[in-house]
C-alpha positions in Angstrom: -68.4 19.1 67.9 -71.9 19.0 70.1 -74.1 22.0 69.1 -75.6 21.1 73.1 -75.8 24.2 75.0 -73.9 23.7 78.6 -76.1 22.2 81.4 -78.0 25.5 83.0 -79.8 25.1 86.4 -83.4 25.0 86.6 -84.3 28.6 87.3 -87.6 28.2 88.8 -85.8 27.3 92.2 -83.0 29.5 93.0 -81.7 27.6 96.5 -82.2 24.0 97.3 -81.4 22.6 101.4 -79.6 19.3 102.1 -78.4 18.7 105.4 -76.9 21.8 106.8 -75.8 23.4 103.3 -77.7 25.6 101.2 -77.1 25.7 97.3 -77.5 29.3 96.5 -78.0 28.7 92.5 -78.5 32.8 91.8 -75.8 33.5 93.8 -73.9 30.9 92.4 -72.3 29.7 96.0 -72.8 26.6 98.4 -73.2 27.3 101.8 -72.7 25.5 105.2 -75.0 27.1 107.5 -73.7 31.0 107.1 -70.2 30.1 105.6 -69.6 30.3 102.0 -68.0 26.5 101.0 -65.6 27.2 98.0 -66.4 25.2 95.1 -64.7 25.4 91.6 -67.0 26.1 89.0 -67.8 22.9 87.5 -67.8 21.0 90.7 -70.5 23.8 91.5 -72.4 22.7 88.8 -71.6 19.3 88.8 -73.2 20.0 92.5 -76.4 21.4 90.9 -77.4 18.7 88.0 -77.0 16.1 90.6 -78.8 17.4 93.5 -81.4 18.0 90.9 -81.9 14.9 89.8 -81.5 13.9 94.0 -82.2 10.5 94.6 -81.7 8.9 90.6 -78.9 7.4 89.1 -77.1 9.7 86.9 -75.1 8.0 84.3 -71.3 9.0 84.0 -71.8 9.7 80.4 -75.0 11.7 81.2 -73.1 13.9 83.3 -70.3 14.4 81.2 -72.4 15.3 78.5 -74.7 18.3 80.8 -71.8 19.8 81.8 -68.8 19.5 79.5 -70.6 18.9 76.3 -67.7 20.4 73.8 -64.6 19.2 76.2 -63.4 15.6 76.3 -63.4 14.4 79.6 -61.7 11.8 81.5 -63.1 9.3 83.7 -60.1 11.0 85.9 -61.2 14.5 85.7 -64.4 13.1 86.8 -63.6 11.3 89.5 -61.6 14.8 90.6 -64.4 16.7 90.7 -66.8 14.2 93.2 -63.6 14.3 95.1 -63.6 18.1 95.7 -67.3 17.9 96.1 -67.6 15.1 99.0 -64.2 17.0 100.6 -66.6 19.9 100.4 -69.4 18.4 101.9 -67.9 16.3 104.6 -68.8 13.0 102.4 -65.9 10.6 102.8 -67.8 7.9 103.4 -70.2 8.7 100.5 -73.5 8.8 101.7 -74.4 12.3 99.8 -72.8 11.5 96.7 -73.0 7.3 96.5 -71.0 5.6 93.8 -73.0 3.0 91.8 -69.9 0.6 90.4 -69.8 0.8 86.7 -73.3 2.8 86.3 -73.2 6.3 88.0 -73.8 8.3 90.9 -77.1 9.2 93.2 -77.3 11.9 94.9 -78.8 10.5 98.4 -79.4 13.2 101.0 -82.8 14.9 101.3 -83.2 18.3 99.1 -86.0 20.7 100.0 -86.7 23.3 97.1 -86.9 27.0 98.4 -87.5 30.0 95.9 
């Protein structure tokens, strides 16, 4: 069993912007303009370790490991959560989230930091 503490968000920047959503990390909520988007809690912070690392490729096993470090998790649970996240942000034809065969996922939109 992995003595790894859960993935926590960095702290220093509470909301980051992409498009027309707002991830609200104190609040704990993603937003579409003024509308709260419901998110499941992992898929929320699946949300946050990616758009924090915006723009690299983030390992499947990488992101397994930040945010379910004591579970074992399929490839299929996985794969569930991108698809509530790009349902979620509109992204079916995954140019947020993009899929890098065999390797990953970047997260490819814009982010601006805001305290």
């Amino acid at each position: 069993m992995s003595t790894r503490q859960p993935f926590a968000a960095d702290k220093r920047h509470s909301r980051y912007q992409f498009l027309d959503f707002t991830l609200d990390l104190d609040a704990g909520f993603l937003y579409r303009g003024s509308h709260e988007v419901p998110l499941r809690p992992k898929a929320f912070e699946v949300l946050t370790y990616l758009v924090e690392r915006q723009g690299r490729l983030v390992g499947k096993d990488e992101l397994i490991e930040a945010i379910w470090p004591d579970a074992a998790v399929t490839d299929n649970s996985l794969s569930q959560c991108l698809k509530d996240l790009r349902r979620a942000l509109s992204d079916e034809e995954q140019e947020v989230i993009r899929t890098v065969a065999r390797r990953g996922y970047v997260f490819a939109a814009p982010v601006t930091r805001r305290p």
